[in-house]
FIRO-324864 format. One record per residue (C-alpha): x, y, z; residue in three letters; residue number from 1. Coordinates in steps of 0.1 Angstrom, whole numbers. Layout:
<atom <X, Y, Z>, "ALA", NUM>,
...
This chain:
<atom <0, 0, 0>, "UNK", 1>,
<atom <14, 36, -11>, "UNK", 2>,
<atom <33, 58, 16>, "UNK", 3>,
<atom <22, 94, 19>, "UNK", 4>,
<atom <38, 121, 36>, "UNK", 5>,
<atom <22, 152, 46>, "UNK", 6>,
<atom <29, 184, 65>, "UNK", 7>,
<atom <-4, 201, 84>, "UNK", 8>,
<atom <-21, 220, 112>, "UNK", 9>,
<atom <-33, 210, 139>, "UNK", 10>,
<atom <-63, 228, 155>, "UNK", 11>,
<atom <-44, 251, 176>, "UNK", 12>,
<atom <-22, 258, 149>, "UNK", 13>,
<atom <10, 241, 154>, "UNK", 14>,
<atom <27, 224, 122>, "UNK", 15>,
<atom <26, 190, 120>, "UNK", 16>,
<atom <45, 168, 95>, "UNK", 17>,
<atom <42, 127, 93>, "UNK", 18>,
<atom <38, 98, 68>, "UNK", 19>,
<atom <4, 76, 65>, "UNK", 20>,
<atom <-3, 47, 46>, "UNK", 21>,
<atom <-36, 48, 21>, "UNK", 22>,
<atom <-52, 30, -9>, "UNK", 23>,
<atom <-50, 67, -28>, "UNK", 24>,
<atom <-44, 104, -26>, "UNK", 25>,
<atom <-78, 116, -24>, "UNK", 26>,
<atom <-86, 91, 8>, "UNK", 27>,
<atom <-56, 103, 28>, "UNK", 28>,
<atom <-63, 135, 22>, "UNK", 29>,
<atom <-101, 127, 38>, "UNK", 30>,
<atom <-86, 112, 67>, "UNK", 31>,
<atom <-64, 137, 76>, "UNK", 32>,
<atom <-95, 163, 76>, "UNK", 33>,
<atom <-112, 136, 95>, "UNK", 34>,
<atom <-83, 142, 121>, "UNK", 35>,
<atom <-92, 181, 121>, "UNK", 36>,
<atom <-55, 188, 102>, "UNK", 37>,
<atom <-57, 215, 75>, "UNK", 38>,
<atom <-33, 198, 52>, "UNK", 39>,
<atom <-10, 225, 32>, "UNK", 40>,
<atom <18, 197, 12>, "UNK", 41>,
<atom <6, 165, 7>, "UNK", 42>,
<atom <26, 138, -19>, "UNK", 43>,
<atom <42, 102, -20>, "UNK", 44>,
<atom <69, 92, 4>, "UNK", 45>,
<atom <101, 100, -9>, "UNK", 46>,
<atom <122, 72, 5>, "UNK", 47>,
<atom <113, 47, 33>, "UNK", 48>,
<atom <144, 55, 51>, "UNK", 49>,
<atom <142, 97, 53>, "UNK", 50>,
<atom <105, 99, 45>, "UNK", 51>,
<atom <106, 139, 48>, "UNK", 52>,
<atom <139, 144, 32>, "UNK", 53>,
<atom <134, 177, 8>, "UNK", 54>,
<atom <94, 173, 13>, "UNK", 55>,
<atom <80, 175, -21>, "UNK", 56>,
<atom <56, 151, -42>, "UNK", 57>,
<atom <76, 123, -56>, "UNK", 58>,
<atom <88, 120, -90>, "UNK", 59>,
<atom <69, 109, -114>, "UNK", 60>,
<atom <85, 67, -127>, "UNK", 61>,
<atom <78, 86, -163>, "UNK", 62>,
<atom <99, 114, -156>, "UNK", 63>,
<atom <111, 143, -134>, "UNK", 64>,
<atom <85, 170, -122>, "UNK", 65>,
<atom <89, 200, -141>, "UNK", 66>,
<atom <105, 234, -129>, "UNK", 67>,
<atom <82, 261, -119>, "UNK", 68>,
<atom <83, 284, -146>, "UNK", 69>,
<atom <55, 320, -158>, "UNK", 70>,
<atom <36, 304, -184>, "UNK", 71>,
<atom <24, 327, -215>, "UNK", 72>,
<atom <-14, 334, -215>, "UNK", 73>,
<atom <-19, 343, -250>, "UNK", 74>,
<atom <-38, 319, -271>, "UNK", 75>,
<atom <-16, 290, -290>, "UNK", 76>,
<atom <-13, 290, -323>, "UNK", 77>,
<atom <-39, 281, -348>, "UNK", 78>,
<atom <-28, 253, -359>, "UNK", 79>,
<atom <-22, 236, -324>, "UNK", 80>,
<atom <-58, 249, -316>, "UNK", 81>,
<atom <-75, 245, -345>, "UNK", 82>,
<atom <-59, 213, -365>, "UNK", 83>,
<atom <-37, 193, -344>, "UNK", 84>,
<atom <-56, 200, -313>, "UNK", 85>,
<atom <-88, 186, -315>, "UNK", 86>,
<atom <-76, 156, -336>, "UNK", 87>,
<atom <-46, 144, -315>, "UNK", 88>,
<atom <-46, 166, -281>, "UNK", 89>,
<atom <-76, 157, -265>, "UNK", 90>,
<atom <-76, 141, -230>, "UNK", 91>,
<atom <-101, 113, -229>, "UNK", 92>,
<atom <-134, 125, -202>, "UNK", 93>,
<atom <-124, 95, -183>, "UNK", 94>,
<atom <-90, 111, -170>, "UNK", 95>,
<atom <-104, 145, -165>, "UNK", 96>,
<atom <-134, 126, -142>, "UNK", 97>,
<atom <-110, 115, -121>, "UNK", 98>,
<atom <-89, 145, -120>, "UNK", 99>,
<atom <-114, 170, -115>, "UNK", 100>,
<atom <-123, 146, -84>, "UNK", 101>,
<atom <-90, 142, -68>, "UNK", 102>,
<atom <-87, 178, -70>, "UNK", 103>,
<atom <-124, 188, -58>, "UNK", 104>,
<atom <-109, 163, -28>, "UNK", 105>,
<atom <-73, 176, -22>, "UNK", 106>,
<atom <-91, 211, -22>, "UNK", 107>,
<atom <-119, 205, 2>, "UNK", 108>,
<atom <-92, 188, 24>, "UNK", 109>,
<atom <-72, 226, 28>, "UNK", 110>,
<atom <-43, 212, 1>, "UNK", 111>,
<atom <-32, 242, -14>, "UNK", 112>,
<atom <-41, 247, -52>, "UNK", 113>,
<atom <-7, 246, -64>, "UNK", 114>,
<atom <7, 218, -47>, "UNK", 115>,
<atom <-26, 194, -55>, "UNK", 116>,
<atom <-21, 207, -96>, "UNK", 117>,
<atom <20, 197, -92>, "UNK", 118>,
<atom <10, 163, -76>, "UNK", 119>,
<atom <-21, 152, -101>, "UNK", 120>,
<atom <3, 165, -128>, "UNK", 121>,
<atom <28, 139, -113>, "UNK", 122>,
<atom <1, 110, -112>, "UNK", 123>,
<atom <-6, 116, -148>, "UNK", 124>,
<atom <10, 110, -179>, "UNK", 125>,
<atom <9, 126, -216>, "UNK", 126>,
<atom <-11, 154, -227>, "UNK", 127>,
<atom <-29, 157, -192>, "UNK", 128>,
<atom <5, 159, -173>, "UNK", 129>,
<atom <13, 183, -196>, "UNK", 130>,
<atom <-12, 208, -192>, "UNK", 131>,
<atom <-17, 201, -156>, "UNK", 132>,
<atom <23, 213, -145>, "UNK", 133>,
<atom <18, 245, -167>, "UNK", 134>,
<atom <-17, 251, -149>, "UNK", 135>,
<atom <1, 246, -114>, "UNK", 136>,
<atom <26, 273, -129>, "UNK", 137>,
<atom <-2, 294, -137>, "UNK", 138>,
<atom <-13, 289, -101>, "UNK", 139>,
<atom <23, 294, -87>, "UNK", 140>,
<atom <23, 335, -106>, "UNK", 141>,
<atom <-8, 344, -90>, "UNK", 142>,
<atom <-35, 334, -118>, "UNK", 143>,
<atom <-65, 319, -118>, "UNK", 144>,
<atom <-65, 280, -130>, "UNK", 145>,
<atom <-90, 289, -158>, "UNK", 146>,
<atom <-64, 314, -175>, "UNK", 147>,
<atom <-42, 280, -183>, "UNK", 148>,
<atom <-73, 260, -192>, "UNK", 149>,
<atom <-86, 284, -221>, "UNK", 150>,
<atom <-54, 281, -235>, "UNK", 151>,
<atom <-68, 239, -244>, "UNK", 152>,
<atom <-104, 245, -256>, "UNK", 153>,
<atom <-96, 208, -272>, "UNK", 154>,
<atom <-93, 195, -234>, "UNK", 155>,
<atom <-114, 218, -219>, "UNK", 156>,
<atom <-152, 219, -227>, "UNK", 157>,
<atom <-166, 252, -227>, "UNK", 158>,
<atom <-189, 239, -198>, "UNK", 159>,
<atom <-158, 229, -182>, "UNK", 160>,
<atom <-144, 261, -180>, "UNK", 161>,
<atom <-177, 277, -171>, "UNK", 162>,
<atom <-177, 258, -142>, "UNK", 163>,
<atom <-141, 267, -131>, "UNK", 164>,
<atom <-148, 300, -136>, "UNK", 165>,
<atom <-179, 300, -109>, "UNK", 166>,
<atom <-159, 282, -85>, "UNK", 167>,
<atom <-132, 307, -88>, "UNK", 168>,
<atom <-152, 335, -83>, "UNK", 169>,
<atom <-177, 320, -57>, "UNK", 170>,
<atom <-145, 308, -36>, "UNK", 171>,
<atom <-157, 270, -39>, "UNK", 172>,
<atom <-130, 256, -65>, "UNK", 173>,
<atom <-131, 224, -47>, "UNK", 174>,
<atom <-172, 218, -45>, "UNK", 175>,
<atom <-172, 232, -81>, "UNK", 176>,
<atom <-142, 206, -91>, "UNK", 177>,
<atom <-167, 178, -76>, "UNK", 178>,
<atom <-197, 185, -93>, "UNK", 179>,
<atom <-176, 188, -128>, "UNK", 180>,
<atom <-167, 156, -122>, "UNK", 181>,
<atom <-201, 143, -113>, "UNK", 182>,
<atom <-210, 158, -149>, "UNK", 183>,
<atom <-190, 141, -169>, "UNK", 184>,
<atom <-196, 109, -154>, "UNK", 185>,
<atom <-230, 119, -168>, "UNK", 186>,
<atom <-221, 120, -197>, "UNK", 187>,
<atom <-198, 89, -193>, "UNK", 188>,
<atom <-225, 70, -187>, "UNK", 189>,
<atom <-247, 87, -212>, "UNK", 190>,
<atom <-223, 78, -241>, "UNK", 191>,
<atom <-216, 43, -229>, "UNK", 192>,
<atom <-253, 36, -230>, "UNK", 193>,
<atom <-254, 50, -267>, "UNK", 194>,
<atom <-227, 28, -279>, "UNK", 195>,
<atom <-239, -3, -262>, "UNK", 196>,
<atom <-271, 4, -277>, "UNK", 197>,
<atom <-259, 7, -313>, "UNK", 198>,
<atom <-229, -14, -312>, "UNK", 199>,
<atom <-248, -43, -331>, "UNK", 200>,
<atom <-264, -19, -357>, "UNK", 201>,
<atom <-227, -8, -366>, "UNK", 202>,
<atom <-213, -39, -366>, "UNK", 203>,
<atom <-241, -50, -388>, "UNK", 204>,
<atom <-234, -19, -408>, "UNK", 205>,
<atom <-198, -27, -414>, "UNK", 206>,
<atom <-206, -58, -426>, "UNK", 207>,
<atom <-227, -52, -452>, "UNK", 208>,
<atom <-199, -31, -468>, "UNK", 209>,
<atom <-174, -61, -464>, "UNK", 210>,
<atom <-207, -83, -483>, "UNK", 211>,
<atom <-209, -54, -508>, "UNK", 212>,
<atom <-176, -59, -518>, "UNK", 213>,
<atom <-172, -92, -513>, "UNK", 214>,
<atom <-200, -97, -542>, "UNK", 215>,
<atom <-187, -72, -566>, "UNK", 216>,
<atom <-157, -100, -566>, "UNK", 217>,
<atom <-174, -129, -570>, "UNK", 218>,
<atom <-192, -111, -599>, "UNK", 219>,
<atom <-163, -99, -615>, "UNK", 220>,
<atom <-152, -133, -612>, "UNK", 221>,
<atom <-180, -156, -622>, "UNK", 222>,
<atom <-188, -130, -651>, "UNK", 223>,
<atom <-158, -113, -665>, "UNK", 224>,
<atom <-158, -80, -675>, "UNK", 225>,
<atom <-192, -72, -657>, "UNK", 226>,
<atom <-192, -39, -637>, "UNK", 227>,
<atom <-207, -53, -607>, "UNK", 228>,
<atom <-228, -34, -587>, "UNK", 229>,
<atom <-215, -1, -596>, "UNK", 230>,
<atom <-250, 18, -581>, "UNK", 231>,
<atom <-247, 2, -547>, "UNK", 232>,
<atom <-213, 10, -544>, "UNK", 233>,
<atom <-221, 42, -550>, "UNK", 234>,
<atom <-242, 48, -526>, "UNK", 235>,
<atom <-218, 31, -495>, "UNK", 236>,
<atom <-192, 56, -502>, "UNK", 237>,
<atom <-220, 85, -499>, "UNK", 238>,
<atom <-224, 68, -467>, "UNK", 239>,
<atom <-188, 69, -456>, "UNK", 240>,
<atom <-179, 105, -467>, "UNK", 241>,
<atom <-214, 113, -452>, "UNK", 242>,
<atom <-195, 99, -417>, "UNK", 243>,
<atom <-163, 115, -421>, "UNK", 244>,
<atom <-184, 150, -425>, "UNK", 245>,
<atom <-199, 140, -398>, "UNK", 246>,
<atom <-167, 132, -378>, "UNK", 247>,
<atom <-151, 169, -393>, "UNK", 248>,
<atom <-184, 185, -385>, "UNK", 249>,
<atom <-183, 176, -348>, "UNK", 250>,
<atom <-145, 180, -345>, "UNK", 251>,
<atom <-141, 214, -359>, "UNK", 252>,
<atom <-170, 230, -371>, "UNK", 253>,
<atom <-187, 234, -336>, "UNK", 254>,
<atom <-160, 249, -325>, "UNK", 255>,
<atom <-174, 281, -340>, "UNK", 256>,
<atom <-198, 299, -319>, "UNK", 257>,
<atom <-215, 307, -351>, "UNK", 258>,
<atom <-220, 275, -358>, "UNK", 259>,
<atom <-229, 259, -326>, "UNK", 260>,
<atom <-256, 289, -324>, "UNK", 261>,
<atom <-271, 274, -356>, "UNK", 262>,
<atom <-267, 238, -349>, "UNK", 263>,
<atom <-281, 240, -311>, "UNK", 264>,
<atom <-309, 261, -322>, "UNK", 265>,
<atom <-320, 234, -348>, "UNK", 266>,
<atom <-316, 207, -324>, "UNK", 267>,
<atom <-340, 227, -302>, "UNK", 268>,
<atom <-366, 226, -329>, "UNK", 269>,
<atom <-363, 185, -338>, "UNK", 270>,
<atom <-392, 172, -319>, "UNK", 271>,
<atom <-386, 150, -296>, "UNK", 272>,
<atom <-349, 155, -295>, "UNK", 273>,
<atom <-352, 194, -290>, "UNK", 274>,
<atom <-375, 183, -257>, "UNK", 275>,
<atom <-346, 162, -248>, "UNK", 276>,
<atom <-313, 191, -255>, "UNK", 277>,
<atom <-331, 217, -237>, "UNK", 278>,
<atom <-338, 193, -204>, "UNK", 279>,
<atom <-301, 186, -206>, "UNK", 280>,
<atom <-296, 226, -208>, "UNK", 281>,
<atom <-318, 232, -179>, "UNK", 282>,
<atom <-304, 207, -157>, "UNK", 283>,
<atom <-267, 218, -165>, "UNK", 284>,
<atom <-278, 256, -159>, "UNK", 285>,
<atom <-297, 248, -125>, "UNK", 286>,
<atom <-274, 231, -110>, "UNK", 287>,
<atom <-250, 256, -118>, "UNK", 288>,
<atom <-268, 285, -112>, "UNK", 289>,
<atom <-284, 272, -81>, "UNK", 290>,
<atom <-248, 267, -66>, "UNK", 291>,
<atom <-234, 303, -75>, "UNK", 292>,
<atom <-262, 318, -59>, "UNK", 293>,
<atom <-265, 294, -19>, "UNK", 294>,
<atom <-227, 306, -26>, "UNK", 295>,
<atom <-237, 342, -27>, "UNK", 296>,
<atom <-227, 352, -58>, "UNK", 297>,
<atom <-242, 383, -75>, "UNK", 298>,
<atom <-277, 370, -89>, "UNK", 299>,
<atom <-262, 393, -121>, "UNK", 300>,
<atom <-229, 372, -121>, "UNK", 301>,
<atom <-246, 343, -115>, "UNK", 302>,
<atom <-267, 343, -142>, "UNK", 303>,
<atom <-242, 350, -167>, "UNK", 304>,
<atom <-224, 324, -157>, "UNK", 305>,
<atom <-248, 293, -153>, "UNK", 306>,
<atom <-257, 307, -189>, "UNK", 307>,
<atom <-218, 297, -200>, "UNK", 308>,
<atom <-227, 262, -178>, "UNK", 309>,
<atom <-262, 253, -199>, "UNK", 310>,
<atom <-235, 240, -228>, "UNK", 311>,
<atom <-261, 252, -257>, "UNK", 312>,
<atom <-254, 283, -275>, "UNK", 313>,
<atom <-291, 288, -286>, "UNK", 314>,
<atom <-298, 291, -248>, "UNK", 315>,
<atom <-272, 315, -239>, "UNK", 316>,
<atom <-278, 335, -266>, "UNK", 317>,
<atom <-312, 342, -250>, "UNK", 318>,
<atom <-304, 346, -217>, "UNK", 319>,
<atom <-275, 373, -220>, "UNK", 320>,
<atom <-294, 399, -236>, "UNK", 321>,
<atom <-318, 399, -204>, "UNK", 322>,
<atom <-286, 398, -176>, "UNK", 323>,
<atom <-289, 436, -168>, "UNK", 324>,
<atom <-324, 432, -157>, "UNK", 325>,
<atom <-312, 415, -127>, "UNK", 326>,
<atom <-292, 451, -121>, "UNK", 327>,
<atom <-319, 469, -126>, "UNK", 328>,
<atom <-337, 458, -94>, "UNK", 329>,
<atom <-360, 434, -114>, "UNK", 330>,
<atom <-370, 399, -100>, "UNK", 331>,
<atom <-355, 364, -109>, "UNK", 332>,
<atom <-392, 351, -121>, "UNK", 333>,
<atom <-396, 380, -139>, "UNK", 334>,
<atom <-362, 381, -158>, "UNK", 335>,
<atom <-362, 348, -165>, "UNK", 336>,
<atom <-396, 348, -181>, "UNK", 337>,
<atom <-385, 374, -201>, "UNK", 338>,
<atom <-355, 359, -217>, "UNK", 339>,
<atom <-380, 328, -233>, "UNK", 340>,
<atom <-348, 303, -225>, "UNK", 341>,
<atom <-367, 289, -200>, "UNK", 342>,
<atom <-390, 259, -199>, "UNK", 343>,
<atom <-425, 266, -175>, "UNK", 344>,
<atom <-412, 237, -146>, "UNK", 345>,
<atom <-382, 259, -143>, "UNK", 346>,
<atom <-402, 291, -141>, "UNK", 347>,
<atom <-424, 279, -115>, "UNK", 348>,
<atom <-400, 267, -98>, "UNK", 349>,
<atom <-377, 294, -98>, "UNK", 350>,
<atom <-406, 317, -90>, "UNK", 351>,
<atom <-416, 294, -54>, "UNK", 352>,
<atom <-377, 292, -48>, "UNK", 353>,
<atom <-375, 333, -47>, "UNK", 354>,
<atom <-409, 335, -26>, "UNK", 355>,
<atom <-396, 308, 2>, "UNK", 356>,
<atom <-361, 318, -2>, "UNK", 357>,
<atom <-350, 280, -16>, "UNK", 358>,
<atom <-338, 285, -46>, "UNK", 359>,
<atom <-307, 264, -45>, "UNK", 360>,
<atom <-330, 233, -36>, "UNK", 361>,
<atom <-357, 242, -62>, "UNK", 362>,
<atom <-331, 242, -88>, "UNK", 363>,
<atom <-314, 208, -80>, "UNK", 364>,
<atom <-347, 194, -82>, "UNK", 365>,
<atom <-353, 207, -114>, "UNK", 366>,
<atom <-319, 197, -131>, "UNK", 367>,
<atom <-324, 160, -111>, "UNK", 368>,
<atom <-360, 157, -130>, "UNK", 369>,
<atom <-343, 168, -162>, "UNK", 370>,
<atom <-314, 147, -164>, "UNK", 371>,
<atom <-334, 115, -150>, "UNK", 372>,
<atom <-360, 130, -185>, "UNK", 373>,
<atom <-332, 134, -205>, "UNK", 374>,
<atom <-314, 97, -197>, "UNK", 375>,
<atom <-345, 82, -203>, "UNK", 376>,
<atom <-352, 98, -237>, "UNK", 377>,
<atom <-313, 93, -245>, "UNK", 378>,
<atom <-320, 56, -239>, "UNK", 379>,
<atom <-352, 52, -260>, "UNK", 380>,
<atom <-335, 74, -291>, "UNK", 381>,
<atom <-309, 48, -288>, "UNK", 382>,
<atom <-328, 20, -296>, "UNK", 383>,
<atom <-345, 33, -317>, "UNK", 384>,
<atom <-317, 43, -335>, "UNK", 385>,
<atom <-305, 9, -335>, "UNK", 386>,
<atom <-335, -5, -344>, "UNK", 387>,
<atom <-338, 15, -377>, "UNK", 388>,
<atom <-303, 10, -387>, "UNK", 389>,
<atom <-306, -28, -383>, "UNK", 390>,
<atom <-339, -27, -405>, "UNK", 391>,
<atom <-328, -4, -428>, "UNK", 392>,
<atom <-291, -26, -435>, "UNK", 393>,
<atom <-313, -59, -432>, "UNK", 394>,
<atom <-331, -47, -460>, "UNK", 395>,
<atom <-306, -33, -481>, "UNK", 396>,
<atom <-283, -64, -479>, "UNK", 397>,
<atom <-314, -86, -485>, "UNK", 398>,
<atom <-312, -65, -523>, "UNK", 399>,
<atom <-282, -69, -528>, "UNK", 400>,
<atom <-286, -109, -521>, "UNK", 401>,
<atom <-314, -111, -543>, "UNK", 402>,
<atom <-300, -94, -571>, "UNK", 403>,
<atom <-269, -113, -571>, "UNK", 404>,
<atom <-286, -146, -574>, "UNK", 405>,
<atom <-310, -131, -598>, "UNK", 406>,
<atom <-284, -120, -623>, "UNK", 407>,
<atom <-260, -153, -619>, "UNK", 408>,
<atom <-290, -177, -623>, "UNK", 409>,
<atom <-300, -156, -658>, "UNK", 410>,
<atom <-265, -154, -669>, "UNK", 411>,
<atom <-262, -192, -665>, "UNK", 412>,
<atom <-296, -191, -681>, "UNK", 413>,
<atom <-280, -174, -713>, "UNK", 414>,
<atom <-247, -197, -717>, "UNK", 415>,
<atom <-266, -226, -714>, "UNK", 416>,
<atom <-289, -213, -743>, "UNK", 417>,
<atom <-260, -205, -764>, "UNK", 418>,
């Protein structure tokens, strides 16, 4: 079991430095808050023999920790950003779940924000270690932690860094850093149901191109110099530059606000699914906004920011215009009717949660009914999804079956003739 040393204070102040043993960081760091120590250096053991020799995080088996140095804060290039970013720099939502929880732990255990970035950075490994050293350095000059992240929109969602943002200004980074990671193991879970529930449809899919091609060879080879089935062919390749658009599309092209304004706002209007994107919205701003304000954030600020959290530019779009109401000494309810982002469960919920003076728990009601909506509409689209694609392929491979047989047998038909 690992070795952890730690240095601390104790209740009446004094500094305390000792070594415990624990299955991981984020569990020592609960036990020593347990204890009633506000931990301010926690890391691995250095050596078993001087445990707090030169007290510092342990190396890293893939390499040394890196020097503090000022990081820039100007964007990267375009090319990192744009190109090589989102198609080889991303950090899979996996990693950043657990990171976002390990430091929502270290933080809420009194670990200062510098030394939990320097020690994640030296549990990790590639891109994340990467960006998670020159965060700590942004941390170490006196910057906010979301300066460094905007410079990675490819690792960091724009929800992401919405939430950072509110934690930073409400002076709850760590509770903020939790519920981040509770989101995307939403959406974890969300996107593991979709691909178990289509996994047989593409499989089946991919098939039937290996069939198509499989019979153009037999054809060509039974009947020489036939074409094959040219048509058919024809139309799999529509299919698979349709996919790569679609692969382009998402990598790239939403990165546009422009874009994302148009393709959000037509989601919104797709029955069914637009019932289902604006739940998910509405959950993701109330939990959000519900947070900033028990935090006692400015409603203005607040609004603004769980706006940013909602993930869909149609949405935000719609509720920034109405912000300065809030300044202007007009209610919540009222403002938020006014804006037309809103769906009438949030309004009337937001409108009992400013009369009773619960608007935090109003809210996480709200985005709990949403997000149980939303799963449950997520998990019926996806069969149906799956359902369609395995009729639709069923039938076109039964064709293309048919038609084989149908033009062998009356080619044999004609030689035997002859």
């Amino acid at each position: 079991m690992p070795v952890f040393e730690y240095q601390a204070t104790d209740a009446v102040g004094k500094q305390v430095r000792g070594t415990i043993i624990g299955d991981s960081l984020d569990l020592v760091a609960g036990r020593l808050a347990e204890q009633g120590l506000k931990v301010s250096q926690l890391g691995m053991a250095q050596s078993a023999g001087d445990p707090l020799a030169g007290f510092a995080p342990a190396e890293s088996p893939r390499g040394a920790i890196p020097e503090t140095r000022i990081p820039p804060t100007d964007p990267r290039s375009r090319l990192e950003t744009d190109l090589l970013g989102p198609l080889v720099g991303g950090v899979a939502l996996s990693k950043l779940q657990f990171m976002f929880r390990q430091l929502g732990t270290m933080l809420n255990a009194g670990i200062e924000i510098r030394q939990a970035l320097e020690t994640l950075g030296a549990q990790s490994q590639g891109k994340l270690r990467e960006v998670l050293f020159e965060l700590r350095d942004h941390t170490a000059a006196g910057r906010p932690m979301s300066v460094g992240m905007q410079r990675y929109p490819e690792v960091f969602s724009p929800l992401m860094m919405a939430m950072v943002r509110a934690g930073e200004q409400g002076g709850m980074q760590g509770d903020m850093a939790l519920r981040l990671a509770d989101y995307i193991q939403r959406d974890i879970e969300l996107r593991n149901l979709i691909r178990r529930e289509t996994f047989y449809p593409k499989l089946v899919f991919g098939a039937s191109i290996l069939i198509i091609l499989a019979t153009n060879l037999i054809i060509n080879m039974v009947a020489p110099g036939k074409s094959g089935i040219t048509a058919e062919s024809l139309i799999w390749f529509v299919v698979a530059g349709l996919v790569a658009a679609g692969f382009f599309f998402r990598k790239y092209a939403l990165k546009n606000p422009a874009v994302k304004y148009s393709w959000d706002a037509f989601l919104l209007g797709v029955p069914y699914i637009g019932t289902m994107v604006h739940g998910f919205a509405m959950a993701m701003f109330g939990r959000a906004f519900g947070a900033l304000y028990e935090a006692g954030v400015p409603t203005r600020e607040a609004l603004q920011l769980g706006a940013d959290s909602c993930a869909n530019e149609a949405v935000r779009a719609r509720v920034y215009p109405i912000v300065h109401r809030l300044g202007e000494g007009q209610g919540i309810y009222e403002t938020f009717a006014e804006s037309g982002a809103f769906t009438p469960i949030v309004l009337d919920m937001v409108k009992t949660g400013e009369m009773t003076g619960n608007m935090h728990d109003m809210l996480i009601k709200v985005s709990e009914y949403y997000e149980d909506e939303g799963t449950t509409k997520a998990r019926q689209a996806a069969s149906l999804y799956g359902v369609g694609m395995l009729i639709v392929v069923g039938i076109y491979v039964a064709y293309i079956v048919i038609k084989f047989y149908t033009g062998y047998a009356s080619g044999a038909m004609s030689n035997l003739g002859e």
